[in-house]
Each structure stands twice: as C-alpha cells, then as structure tokens.
C-alpha positions as CSV (number, residue, x, y, z in Angstrom):
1,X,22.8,-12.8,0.7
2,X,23.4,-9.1,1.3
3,X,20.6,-6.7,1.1
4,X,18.2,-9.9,1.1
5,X,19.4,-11.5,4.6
6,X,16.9,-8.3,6.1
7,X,14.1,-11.1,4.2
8,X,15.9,-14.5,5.3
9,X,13.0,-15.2,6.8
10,X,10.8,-15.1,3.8
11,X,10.6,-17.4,0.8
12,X,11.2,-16.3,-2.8
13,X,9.0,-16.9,-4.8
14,X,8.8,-15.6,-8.7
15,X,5.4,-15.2,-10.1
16,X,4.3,-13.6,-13.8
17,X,1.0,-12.7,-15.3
18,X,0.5,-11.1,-18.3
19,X,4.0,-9.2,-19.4
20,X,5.3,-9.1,-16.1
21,X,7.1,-11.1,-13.9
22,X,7.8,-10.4,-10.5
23,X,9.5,-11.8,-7.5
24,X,7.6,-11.8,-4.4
25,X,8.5,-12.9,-0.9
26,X,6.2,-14.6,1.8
27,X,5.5,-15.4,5.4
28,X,3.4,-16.7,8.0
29,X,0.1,-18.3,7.8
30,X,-3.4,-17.5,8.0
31,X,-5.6,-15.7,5.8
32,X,-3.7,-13.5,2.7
33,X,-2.5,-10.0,3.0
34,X,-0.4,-7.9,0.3
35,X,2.0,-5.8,1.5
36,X,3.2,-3.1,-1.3
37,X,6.2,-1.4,-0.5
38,X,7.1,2.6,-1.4
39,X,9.6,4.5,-2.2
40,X,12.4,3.6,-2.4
41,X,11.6,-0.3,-2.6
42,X,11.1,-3.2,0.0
43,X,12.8,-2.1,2.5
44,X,13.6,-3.5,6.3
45,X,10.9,-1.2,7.8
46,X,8.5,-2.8,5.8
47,X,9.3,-5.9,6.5
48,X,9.2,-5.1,9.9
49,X,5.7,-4.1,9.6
50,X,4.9,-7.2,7.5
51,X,6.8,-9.4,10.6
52,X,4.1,-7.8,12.5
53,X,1.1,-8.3,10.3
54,X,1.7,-12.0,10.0
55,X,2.5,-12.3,14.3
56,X,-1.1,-11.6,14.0
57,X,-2.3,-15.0,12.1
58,X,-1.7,-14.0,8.2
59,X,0.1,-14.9,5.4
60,X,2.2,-12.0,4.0
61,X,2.6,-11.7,0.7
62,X,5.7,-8.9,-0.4
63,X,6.3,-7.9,-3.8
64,X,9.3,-6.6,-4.7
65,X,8.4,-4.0,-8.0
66,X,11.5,-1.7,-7.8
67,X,14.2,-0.8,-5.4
68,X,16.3,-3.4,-4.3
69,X,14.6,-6.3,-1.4
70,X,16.3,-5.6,2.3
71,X,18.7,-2.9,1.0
72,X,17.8,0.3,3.5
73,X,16.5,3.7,3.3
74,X,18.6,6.2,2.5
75,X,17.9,9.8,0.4
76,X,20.2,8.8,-2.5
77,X,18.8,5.4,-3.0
78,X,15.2,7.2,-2.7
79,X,16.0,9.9,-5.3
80,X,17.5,6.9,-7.6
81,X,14.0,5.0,-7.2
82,X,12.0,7.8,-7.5
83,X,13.7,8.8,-10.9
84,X,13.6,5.1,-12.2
85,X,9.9,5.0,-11.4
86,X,9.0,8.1,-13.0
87,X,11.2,8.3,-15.9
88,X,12.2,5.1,-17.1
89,X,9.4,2.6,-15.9
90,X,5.9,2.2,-17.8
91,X,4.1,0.0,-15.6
92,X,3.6,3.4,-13.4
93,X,1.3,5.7,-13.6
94,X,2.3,9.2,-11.7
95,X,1.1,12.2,-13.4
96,X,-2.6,11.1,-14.5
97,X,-5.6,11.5,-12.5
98,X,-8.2,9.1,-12.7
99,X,-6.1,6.5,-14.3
100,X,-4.6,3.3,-12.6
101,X,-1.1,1.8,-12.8
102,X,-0.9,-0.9,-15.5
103,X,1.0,-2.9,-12.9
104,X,-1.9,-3.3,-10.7
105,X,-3.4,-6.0,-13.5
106,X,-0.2,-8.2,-11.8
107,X,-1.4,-7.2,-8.2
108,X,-4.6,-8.6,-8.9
109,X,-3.6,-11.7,-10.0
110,X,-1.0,-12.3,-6.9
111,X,-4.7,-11.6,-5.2
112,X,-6.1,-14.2,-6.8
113,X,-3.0,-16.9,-6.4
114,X,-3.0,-15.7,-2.5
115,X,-6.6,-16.2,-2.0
116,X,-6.2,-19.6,-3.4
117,X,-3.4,-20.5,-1.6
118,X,-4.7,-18.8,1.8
119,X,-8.4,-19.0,1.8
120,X,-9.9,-16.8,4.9
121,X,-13.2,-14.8,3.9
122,X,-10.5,-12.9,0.9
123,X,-7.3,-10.8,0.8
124,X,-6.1,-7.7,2.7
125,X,-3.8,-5.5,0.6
126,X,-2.0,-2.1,1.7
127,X,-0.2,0.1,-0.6
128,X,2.6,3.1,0.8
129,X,3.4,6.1,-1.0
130,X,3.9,5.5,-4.5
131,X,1.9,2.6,-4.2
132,X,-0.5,4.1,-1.9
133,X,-3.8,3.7,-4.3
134,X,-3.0,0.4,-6.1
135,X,-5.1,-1.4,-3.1
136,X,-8.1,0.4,-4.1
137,X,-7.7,-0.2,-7.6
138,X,-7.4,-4.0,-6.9
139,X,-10.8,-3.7,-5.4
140,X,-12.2,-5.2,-9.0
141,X,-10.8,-8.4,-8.5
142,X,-13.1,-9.8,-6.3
143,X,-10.6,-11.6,-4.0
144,X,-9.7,-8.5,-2.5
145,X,-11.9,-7.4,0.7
146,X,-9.4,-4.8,2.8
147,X,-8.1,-2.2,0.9
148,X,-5.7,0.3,3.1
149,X,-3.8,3.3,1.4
150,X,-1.0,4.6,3.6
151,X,0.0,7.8,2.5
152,X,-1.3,7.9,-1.3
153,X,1.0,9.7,-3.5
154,X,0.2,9.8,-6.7
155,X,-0.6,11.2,-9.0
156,X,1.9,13.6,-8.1
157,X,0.2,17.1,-7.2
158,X,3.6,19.1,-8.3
159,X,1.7,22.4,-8.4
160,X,-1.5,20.9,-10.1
161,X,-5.2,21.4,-8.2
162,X,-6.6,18.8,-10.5
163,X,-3.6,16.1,-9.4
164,X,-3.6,17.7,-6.4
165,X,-7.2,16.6,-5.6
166,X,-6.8,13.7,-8.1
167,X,-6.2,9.4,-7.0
168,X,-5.1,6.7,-9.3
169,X,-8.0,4.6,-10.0
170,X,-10.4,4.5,-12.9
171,X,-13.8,5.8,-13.0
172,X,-14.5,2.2,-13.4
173,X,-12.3,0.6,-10.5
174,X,-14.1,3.7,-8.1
175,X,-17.7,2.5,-9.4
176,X,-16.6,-1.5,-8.4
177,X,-15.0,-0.4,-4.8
178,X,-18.5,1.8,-4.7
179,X,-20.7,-1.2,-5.2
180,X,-18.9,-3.6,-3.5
181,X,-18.7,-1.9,-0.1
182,X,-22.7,-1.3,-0.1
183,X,-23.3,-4.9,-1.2
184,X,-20.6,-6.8,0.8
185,X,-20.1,-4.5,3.9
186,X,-16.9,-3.8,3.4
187,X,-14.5,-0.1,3.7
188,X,-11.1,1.5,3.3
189,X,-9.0,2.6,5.5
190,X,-6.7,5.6,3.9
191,X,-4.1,7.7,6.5
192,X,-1.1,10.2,6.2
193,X,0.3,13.0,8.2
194,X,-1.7,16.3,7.9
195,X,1.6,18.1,7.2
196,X,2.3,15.4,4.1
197,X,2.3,17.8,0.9
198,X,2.6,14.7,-1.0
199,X,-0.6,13.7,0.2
200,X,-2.8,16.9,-0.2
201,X,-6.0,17.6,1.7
202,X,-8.2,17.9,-1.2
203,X,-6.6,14.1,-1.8
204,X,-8.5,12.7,1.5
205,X,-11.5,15.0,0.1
206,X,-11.7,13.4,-2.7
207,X,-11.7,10.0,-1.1
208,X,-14.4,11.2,1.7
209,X,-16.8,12.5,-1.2
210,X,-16.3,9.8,-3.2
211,X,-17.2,7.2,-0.5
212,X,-18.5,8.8,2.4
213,X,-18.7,6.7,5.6
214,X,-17.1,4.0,4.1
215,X,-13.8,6.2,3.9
216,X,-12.2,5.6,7.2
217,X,-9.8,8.6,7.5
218,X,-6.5,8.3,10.1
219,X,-4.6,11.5,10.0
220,X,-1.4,12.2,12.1
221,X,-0.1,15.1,13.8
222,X,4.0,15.9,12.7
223,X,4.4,15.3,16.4
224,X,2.8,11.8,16.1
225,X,6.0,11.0,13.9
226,X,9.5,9.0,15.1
227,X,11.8,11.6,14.4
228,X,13.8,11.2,11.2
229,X,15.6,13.4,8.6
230,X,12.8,13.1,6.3
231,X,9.6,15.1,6.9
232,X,6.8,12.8,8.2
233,X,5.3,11.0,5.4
234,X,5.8,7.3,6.1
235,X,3.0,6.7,8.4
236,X,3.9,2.4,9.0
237,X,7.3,2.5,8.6
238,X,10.0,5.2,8.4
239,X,7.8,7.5,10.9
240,X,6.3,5.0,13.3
241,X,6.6,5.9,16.8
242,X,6.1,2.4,19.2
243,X,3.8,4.3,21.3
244,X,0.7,7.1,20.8
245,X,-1.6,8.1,17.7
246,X,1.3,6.6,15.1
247,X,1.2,2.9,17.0
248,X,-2.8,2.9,17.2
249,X,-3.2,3.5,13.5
250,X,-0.8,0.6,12.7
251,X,-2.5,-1.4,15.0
252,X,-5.9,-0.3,14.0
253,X,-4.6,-1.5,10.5
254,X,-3.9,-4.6,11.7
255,X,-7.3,-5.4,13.0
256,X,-8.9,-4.2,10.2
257,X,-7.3,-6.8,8.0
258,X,-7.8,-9.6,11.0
259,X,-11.5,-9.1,10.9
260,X,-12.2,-8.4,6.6
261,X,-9.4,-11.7,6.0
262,X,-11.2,-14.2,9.1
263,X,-7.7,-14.1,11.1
C-alpha cells in the first residue's frame, strides 16, 4: 500500500463534480465533517487529527487535492507541493485577494453528498494552511454550519499590505457567511501562531472587522508549539503539543464541530 497504509483505516472513495474529480477517504460515523489537508498534502498528522475528530461521534470525510495520501512531512516534499500548487495547478487561487479557489465549487458538493449521507443538524469543515479559507468560502452552500480556518495562508502576503491583510473568499461568499451567522446562529472559529508570517496580523483583522463577535480568534504563543524544524505554523498537526494552549484549541475545535454537526 505504501504511503496509503498511514489511511488503512479509511475507505477510498472517488467522487467528481463539475471538471474535477477527486479521491477522498472516510471514517467513523456520526454527523459529517471535512477535513482539508495543507501543505504538503494528506499527511499522517492529519489523519491523526481526523482519528481524533471521528473518536468523537463524526464521520470524517478527507480529501486528497495534492500531495501524495499517508506519504510524511518532510521540507523537500513541502517545497515540491508548494511549487505544484502555485505554478502548475489552476484550481488554486494564491496571489488574489478577495477571490476564492475554483476548487472550492467541488468542496461544496462533497458537503452536500456528506450531509446526505450523514445527516446531523449539517457539516463541519476545517481547512490548514493553503487551504485554510476554503471552509469559509463553503459557507454558501448551505449544508455547511462549522467553518474553522487553521492557519489561513493565502493569499500569499509576499511583501504585499493589500494580500497581507487580504482572505480568499468573495465579496459574495463573505456577504452569505455574514447573513447566515446572524440568521442561523452560527460562527467561525480561525487560529494560528502569533509569530506565523504566513498568517499576518492584519489577516485575523480583517476577519475580526469583517465579522465581529462571530470571529472566534485562537492565537498561540511560539512556546505553545511541539518543537519541530519548521517554525510554528501548523497549529493541529505538525505543531501540536498533547498538553497546554495547543491541546485546548484542538480540542476546543473539536467541540465546536460536536455541538454545530449534533454529535
């Protein structure tokens, strides 16, 4: 199986909606929630996190849109992603503020198959890094009722105030997240390390001005971090410590999805 064995216990599952057509693996059962993997693609500390998710009474849904499923994290395979992603793959948006990834059309749709499938009160989703904003994008298809943003990353600041205090979603898709969370009660939930430069300040300002108290803001100290020869970035995954303000935010996470899904 190589790589894959880190998902043996997962089924495959390929699914396609409009151009695209991607695989997708899933666990558990309960109440929907997409998992969206970063840089450098599905990798085991992500499915660890998803293991942990569905311990909790959920149905994890993980698609695989670059990178390859189970393989680990290493700088050279991130560097390698990163450049496919940016370079060579147009269902990604990464330089434009105010504009969505075309891909998250196909995120939607897995939304609405998962709902379907699941039922609960609708469908977590969490995005990391790259994929950080897609969740709040996905707030126009209705289906989706926890969005979480784990270190947002794009677009890509790269000297640029405007990207800098930019996010990847649509005047339109921030106008539908808007409206839904003062008619339906619902939130976000956005975090990152303070330190993150790929996840500027005037990023989470954005966000706070944008949607006020319905912004939930978890921000880490470097010191929050598990150790690791990248800088802290990876706030459920590569830098998760098992104890202090890094363990409550995962778990606070957790939660949030339990009580928007009807875990």
């Amino acid at each position: 199986m190589g790589y894959e064995a880190a998902l043996s216990d997962y089924e495959k599952i390929e699914f396609t909606d409009g151009p695209w057509t991607r695989p997708y693996y899933r666990r558990g059962s309960g109440p929907a929630v997409i998992i969206i993997h970063e840089i450098p693609g599905l990798h085991p500390l992500v499915v660890a996190f998803a293991d942990r998710v569905a311990a909790q009474g959920m149905t994890v849904y993980l698609p695989s849109l670059f990178g390859e499923p189970g393989r680990p994290v290493s700088t050279g395979y991130a560097l390698g992603a990163m450049f496919n992603a940016i370079c060579i793959r147009r269902e990604f948006n990464v330089w434009q503020s105010g504009k969505s990834s075309p891909v998250v059309e196909w995120l939607r749709a897995l939304a609405r198959k998962a709902h379907a499938e699941c039922g609960g009160k609708g469908v977590g989703a969490v995005g990391m890094c790259f994929t950080g904003g897609f969740a709040l994008a996905m707030m126009t298809e209705p289906s989706v009722v926890a969005p979480v943003l784990s270190q947002p990353s794009m677009p890509m600041a790269a000297g640029s105030k405007t990207r800098a205090a930019g996010i990847d979603a649509s005047p339109r898709e921030i106008a539908c997240a808007k409206q839904r969370f003062q008619d339906e009660g619902l939130s976000m939930i956005g975090l990152r390390f303070k330190s993150d430069a790929l996840v500027p300040d005037a990023r989470f300002d954005t966000y706070r001005r944008e949607f006020g108290d319905k912004f939930e803001a978890i921000e880490l100290e470097d010191e929050d971090a598990r150790p690791s020869e990248r800088p802290p970035h990876s706030v459920l995954t590569v830098h998760l410590k098992e104890d202090g303000p890094s363990k409550a935010a995962e778990q606070r996470v957790i939660a949030f999805f339990k009580e928007r899904t009807g875990a």
